[in-house]
TORVOGU-173352 format. One record per residue (C-alpha): residue number from 0; residue in one letter; chain; x, y, z. Coordinates in steps of 0.1 Angstrom, whole numbers, plus 5000, padded with zeros to 4 digits. Each point is the difference from the previous one (the first is absolute). Layout:
REM TORVOGU-173352
NUM|A|A|X|Y|Z;
...
//
This chain:
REM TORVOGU-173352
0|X|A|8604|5070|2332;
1|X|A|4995|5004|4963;
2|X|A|4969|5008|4978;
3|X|A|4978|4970|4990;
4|X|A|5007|4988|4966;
5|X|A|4980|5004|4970;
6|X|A|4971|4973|4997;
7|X|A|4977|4989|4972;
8|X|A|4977|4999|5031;
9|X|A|4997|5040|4996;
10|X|A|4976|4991|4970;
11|X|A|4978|4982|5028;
12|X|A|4985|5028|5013;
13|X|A|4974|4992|5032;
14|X|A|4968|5014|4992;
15|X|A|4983|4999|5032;
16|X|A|5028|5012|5015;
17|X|A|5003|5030|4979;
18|X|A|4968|5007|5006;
19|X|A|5001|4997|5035;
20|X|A|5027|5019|5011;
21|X|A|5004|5023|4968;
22|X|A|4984|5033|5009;
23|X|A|5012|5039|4990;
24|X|A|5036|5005|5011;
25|X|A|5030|5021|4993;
26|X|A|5028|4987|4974;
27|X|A|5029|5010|5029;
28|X|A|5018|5023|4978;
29|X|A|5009|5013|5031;
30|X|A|4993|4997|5036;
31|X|A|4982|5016|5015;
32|X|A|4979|5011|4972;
33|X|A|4996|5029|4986;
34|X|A|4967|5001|5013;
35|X|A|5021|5005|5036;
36|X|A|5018|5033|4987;
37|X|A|4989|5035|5018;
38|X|A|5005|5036|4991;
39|X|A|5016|5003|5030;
40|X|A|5030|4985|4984;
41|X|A|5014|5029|4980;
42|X|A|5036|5018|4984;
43|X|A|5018|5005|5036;
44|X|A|4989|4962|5010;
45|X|A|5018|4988|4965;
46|X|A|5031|5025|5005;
47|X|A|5001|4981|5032;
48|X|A|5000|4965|4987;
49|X|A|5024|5010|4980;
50|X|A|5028|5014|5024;
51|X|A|4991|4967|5014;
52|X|A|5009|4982|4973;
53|X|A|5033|5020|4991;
54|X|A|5013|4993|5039;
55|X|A|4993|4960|4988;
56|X|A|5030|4983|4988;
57|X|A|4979|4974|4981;
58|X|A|4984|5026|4979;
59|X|A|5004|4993|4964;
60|X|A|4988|5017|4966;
61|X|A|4964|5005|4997;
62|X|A|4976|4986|4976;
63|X|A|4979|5020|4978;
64|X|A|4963|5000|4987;
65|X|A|4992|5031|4979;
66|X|A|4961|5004|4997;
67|X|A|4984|5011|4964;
68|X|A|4964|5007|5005;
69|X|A|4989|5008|4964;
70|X|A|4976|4975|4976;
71|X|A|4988|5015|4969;
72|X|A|4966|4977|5010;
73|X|A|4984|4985|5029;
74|X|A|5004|4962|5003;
75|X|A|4971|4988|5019;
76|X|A|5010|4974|5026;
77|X|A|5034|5023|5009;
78|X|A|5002|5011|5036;
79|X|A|5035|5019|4995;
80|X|A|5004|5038|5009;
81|X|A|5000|5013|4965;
82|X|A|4989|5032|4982;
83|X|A|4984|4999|4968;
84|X|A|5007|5024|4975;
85|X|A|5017|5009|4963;
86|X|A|5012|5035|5008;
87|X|A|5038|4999|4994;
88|X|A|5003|5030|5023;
89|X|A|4991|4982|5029;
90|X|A|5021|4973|4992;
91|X|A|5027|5024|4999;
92|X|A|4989|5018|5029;
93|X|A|5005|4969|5022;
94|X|A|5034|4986|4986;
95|X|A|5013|5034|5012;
96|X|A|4987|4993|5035;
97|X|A|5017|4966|5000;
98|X|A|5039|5019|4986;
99|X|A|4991|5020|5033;
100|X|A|4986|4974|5025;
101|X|A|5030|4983|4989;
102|X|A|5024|5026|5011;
103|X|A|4982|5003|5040;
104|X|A|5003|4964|5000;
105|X|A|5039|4999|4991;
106|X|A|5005|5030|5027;
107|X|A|4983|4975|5027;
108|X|A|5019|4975|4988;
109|X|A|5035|5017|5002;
110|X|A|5023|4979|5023;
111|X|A|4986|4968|4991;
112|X|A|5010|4970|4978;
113|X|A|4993|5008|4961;
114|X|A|5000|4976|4968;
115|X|A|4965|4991|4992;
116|X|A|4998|4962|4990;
117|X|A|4967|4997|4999;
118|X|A|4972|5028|4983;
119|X|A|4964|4996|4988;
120|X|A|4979|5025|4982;
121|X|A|4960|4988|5001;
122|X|A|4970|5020|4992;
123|X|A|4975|5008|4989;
124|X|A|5022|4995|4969;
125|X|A|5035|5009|5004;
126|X|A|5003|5003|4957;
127|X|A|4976|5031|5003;
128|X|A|5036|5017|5007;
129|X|A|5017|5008|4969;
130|X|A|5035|4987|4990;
131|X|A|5011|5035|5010;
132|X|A|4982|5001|5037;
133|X|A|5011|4964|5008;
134|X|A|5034|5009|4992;
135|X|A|5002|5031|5018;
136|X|A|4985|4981|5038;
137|X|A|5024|4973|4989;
138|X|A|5026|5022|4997;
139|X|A|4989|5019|5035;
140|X|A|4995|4967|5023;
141|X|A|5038|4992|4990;
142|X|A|5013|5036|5011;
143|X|A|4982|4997|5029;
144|X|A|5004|4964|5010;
145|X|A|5028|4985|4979;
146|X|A|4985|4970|4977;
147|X|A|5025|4969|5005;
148|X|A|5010|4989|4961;
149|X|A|5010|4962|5012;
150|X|A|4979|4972|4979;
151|X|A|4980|4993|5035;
152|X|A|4980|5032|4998;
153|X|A|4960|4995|4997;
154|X|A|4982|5030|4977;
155|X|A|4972|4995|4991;
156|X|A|4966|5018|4988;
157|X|A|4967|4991|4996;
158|X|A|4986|5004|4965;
159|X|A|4966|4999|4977;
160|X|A|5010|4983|4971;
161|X|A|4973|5024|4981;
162|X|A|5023|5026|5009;
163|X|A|5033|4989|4984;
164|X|A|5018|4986|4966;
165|X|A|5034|4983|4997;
166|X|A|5015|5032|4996;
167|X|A|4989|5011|5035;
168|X|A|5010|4972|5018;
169|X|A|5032|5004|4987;
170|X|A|5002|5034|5014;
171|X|A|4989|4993|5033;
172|X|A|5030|4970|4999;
173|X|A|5023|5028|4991;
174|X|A|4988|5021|5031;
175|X|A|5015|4967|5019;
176|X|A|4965|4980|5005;
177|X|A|5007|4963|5002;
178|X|A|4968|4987|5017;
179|X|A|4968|5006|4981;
180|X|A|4961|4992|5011;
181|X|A|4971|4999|4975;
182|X|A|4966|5008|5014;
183|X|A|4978|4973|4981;
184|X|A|4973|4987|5022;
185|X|A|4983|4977|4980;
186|X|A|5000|4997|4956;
187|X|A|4961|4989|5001;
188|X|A|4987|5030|4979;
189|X|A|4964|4997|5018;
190|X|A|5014|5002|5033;
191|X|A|5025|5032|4987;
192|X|A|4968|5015|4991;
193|X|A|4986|4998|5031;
194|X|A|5031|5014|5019;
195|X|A|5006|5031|4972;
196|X|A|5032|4987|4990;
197|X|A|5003|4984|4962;
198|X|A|5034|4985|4996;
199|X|A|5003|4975|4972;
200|X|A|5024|4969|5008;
201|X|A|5022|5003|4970;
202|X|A|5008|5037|5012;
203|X|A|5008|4985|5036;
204|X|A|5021|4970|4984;
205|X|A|5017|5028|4981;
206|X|A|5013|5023|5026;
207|X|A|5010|4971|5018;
208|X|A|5023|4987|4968;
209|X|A|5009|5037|4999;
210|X|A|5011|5008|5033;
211|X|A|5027|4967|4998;
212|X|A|5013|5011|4969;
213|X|A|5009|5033|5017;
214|X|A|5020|4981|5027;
215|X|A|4976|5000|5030;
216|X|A|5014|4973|5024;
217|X|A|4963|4990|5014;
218|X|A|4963|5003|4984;
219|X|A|4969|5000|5021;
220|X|A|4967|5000|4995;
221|X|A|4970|5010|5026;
222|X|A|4966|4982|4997;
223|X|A|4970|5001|5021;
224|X|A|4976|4975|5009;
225|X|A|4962|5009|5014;
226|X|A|4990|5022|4968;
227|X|A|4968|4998|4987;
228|X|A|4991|4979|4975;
229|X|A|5031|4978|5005;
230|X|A|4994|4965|4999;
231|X|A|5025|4971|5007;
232|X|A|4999|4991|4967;
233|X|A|5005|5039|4986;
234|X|A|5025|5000|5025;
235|X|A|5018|4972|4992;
236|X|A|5006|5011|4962;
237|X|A|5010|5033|5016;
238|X|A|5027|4979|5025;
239|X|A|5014|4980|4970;
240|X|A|5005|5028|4975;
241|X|A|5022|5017|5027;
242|X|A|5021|4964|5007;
243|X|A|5005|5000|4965;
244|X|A|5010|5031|5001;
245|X|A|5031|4988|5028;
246|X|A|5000|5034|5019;
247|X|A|5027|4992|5032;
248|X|A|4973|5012|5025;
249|X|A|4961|5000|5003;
250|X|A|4980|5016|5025;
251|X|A|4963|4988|5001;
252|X|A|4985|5021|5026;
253|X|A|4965|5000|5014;
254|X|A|4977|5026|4989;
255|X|A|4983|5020|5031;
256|X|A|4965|5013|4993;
257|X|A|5003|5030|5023;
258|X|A|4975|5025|4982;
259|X|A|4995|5021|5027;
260|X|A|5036|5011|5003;
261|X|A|5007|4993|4964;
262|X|A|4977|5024|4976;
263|X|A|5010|4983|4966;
264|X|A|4989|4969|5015;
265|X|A|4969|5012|4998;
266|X|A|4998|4994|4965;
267|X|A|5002|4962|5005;
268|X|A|4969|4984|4999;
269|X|A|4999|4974|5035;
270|X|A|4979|4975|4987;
271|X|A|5025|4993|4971;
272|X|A|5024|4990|5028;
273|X|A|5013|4967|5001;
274|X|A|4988|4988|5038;
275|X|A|5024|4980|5023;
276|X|A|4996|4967|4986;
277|X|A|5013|5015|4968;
278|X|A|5026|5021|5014;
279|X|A|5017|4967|5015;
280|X|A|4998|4985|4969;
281|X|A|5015|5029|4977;
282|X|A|5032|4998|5025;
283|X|A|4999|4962|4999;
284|X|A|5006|5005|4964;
285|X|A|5033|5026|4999;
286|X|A|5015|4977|5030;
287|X|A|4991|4969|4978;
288|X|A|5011|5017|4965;
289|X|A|5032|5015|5015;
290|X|A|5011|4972|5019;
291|X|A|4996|4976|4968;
292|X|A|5019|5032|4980;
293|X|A|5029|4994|5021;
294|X|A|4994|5029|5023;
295|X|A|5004|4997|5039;
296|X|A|4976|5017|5020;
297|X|A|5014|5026|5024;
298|X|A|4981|5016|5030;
299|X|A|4962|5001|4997;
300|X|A|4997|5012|4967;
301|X|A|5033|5008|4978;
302|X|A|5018|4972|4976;
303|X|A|5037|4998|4988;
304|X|A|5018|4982|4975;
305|X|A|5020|4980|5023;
306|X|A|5038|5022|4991;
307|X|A|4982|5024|5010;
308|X|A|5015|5024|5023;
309|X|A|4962|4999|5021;
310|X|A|4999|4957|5001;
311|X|A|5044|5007|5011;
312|X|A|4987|5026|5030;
313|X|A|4972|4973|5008;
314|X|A|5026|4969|5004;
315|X|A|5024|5020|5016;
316|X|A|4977|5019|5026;
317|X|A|5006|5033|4989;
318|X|A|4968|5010|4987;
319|X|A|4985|5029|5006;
320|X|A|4965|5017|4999;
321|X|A|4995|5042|4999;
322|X|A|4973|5020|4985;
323|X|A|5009|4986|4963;
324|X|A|4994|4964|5008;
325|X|A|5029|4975|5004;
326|X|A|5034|5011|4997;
327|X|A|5039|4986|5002;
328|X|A|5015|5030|5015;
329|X|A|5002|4998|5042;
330|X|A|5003|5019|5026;
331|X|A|4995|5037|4981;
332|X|A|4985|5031|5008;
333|X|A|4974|5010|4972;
334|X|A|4995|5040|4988;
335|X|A|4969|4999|4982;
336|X|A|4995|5034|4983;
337|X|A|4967|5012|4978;
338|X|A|4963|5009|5013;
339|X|A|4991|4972|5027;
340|X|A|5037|4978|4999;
341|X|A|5008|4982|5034;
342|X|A|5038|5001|5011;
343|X|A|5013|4973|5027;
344|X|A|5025|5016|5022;
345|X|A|5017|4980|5024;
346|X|A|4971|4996|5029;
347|X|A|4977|5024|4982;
348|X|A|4973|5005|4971;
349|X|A|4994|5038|4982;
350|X|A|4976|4999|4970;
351|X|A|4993|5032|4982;
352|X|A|4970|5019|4989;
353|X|A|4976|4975|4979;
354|X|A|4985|5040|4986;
355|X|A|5018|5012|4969;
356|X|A|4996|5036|5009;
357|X|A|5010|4994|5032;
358|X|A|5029|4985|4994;
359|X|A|5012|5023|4975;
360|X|A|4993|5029|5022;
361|X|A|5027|4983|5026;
362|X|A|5025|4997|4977;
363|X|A|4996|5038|4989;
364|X|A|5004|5009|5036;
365|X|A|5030|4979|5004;
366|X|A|4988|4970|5022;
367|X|A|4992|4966|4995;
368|X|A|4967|4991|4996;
369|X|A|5001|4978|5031;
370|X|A|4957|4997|5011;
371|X|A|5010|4972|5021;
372|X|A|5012|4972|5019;
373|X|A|5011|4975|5025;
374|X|A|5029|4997|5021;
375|X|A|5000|4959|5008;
376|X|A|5003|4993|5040;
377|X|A|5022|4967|5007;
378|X|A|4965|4976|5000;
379|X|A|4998|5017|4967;
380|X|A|5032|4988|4988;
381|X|A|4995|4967|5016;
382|X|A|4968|4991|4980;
383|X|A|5018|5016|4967;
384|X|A|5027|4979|4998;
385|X|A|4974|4967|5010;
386|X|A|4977|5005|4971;
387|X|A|5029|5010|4977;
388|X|A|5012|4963|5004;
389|X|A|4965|4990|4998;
390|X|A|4993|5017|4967;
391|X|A|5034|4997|4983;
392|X|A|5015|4962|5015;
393|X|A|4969|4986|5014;
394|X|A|5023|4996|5032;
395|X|A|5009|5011|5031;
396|X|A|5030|4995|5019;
397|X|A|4995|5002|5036;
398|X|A|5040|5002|5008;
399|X|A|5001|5027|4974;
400|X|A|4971|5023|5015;
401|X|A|5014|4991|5033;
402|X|A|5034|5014|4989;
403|X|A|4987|5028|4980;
404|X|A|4971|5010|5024;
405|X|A|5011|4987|5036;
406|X|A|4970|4980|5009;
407|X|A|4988|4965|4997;
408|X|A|4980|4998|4973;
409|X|A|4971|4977|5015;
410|X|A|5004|5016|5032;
411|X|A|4988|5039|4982;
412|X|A|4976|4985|4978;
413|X|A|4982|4976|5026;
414|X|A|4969|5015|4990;
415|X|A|5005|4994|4962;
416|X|A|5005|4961|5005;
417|X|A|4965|4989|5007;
418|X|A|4989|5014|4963;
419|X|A|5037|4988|4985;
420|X|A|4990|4965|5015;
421|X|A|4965|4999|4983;
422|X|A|5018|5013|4969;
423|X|A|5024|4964|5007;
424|X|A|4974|4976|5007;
425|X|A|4985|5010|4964;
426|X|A|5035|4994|4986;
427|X|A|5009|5037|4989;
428|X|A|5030|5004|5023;
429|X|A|5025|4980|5021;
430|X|A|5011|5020|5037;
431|X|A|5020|4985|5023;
432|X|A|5029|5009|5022;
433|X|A|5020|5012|4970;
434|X|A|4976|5022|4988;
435|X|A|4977|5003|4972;
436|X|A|4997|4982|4964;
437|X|A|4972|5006|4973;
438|X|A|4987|4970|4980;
439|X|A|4997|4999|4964;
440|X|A|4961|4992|5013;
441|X|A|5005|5036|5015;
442|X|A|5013|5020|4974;
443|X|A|4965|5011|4988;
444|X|A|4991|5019|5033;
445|X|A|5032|5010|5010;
446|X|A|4987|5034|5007;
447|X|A|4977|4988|5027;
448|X|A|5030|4981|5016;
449|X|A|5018|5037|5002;
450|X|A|4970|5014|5012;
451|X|A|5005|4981|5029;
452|X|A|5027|5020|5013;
453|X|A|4984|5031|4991;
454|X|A|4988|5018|5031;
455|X|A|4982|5025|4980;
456|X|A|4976|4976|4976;
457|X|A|4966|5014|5011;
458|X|A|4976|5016|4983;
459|X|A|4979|5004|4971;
460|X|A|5013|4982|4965;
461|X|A|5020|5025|4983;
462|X|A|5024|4974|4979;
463|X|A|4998|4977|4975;
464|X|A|4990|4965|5007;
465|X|A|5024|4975|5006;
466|X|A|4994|4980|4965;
//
């Protein structure tokens, strides 16, 4: 069974469906969420995921996400662990902890596959390093874990473009970068008011020129939808100034109004909010402005240039999804390191401290900053893989569960069908002996089809919505 194919019927968006089933729920970075995680899990439970791991003969090199916390300023609507500060000497105080946390990590790691293919530094902003600290991590994740230097490799880093010239991004191609993502959100300068974060277009169109000419392989950009004072129309300038702009990816993410976990949020006033109606419409715009651009839409919310290596992993059922959104590279471990990071060990999930004292004071004591955890039971596993091929193919293969899993996939999830099958009837999803096929009609809520299958969706709302 392979993924649906694209559809100009994506742009058709179902109101009253949205609206009926929408509702808070997670984005499935991971499953379970991290929501699920316990201190219980803590340094001994990863050293024994990893002895697990090295006894594995699939094992392969890991993946890595390196976490930057610092932002000179507070962006209003952000809802990332990040510190805010200008004081070099913290800076520099925490790029030491990383040259360290590195070296536990490559101690754990000892006895098992090296030559990293695919690394990501986000943030916060990663280009609060210096040249000098990025170099020096870079140098220390490649002792430790051996970067592979074939043309496959995926490095990437998340950047402000108010933080960089072309000189810059020609540095950080140097340091071996070949992936780049520009925060832009939106380029309507009332609504970049409102969320603290001015960012003129031409600077934004700028870096983006910039960062080719210094050899970057793939451009992205990140925009949200949901902020106040955005209107379909201001949006809709905003979504064609970025098309003209031909990055190879876009993310146009949903904005979650979560002030009471969020403190900046705060700041954003809720009645300049656009309200659901509007929300629908703002995404009905990027999926009708980058499907007429030439871009095909991938997952719930991402969009490729169609050589891209994201629309290749979609056709050929390789796509992936991890705590950085979708991804090409399968079936790897992931060693996140930096205040609050997540690393995926085989069966098991270890975040570190989200408390920047707390995690330096782990380092300077010699331990990772493991706070905690989940070690996934088979059902676990079971429902992982399921919404995996839910979120990244829109399909799943009942032979290919049954083979990977040892159960019939029906027969396990008898108590799922009854929803699944009202899901059908309103034309979101096909089931049938085979399995399991999204609809371009259920593309929009794909989140509440995984949910499904997600034995621990209870609760209060504590995600964003699903448009």
């Amino acid at each position: 069974m392979k993924p649906v194919p694209d559809s100009r019927r994506d742009a058709d968006l179902d109101a009253e469906l949205i609206y009926r089933y929408g509702g808070s729920l997670p984005r499935y970075t991971s499953y379970p969420t991290a929501l699920q995680f316990t201190p219980s899990f803590g340094v001994a439970a990863l050293r024994e995921a990893l002895d697990r791991r090295r006894a594995d003969p699939a094992a392969r090199p890991p993946s890595l996400y390196v976490h930057v916390p610092f932002c000179a300023n507070p962006c209003f609507y952000c809802a990332c662990t990040r510190v805010i500060t200008r004081q070099r000497e913290i800076v520099e105080r925490y790029a030491e902890r990383l040259l360290r946390e590195a070296v536990l990590w490559g101690a754990l790691w000892d006895g098992l596959p090296r030559g990293v293919r695919q690394l990501h530094f986000g943030g916060g902003t990663p280009t609060s390093f210096d040249d000098t600290q990025l170099a020096r991590v870079m140098t220390a994740l490649d002792r430790q874990f051996g970067f592979d230097a074939g043309e496959a490799r995926e490095f990437s880093v998340e950047v402000d473009p108010r933080t960089v010239d072309a000189e810059r991004l020609q540095v950080l191609a140097r340091l071996g970068f070949n992936r780049i993502s520009f925060g832009v959100q939106d380029l309507d300068a009332r609504v970049q008011a409102a969320i603290n974060r001015e960012q003129p277009a031409a600077l934004s169109a700028a870096a983006i020129d910039a960062a080719r000419a210094a050899g970057f392989r793939s451009v992205s950009v990140d925009l949200i939808y949901g902020l106040p004072l955005q209107t379909p129309e201001s949006f809709a300038r905003t979504l064609a100034e970025v098309a003209a702009m031909q990055p190879d990816r876009i993310a146009v993410y949903a904005y979650a109004h979560l002030p009471a976990q969020f403190g900046a949020q705060r700041q954003i006033r809720p009645e300049q909010l656009p309200n659901a109606a509007a929300r629908l419409a703002l995404f009905r715009r990027a999926v009708e402005v980058f499907g007429a651009a030439g871009y095909r839409r991938i997952g719930m919310d991402h969009f490729a240039l169609p050589g891209d290596e994201l629309a290749r992993a979609l056709d050929d059922g390789t796509l992936q999804r991890n705590f950085q959104g979708y991804s090409t590279q399968a079936g790897q471990d992931l060693i996140g390191l930096g205040m609050s990071a997540i690393s995926r060990i085989g069966d098991c999930y270890a975040q570190n401290s989200k408390q920047l004292d707390r995690y330096i004071a782990c380092i300077d004591d010699g331990v990772l900053p493991t706070e905690r955890g989940l070690r996934l039971d088979a059902d676990d596993l079971l429902r992982r893989d399921v919404i995996d091929r839910v979120m990244c193919g829109g399909v799943v293969d009942a032979e290919a569960i049954s083979g990977a899993h040892g159960v019939e996939l029906w027969a396990y999830f008898a108590d799922c069908l009854p929803q699944l099958l009202d899901f059908e009837r309103d034309g979101l999803l096909r089931v049938d002996a085979d399995g399991l096929t999204v609809t371009p009609r259920g593309r929009p809520l794909v989140r509440n089809i995984a949910r499904v299958f997600d034995r621990y969706a209870s609760g209060p709302a504590r995600h964003s919505s699903a448009i």
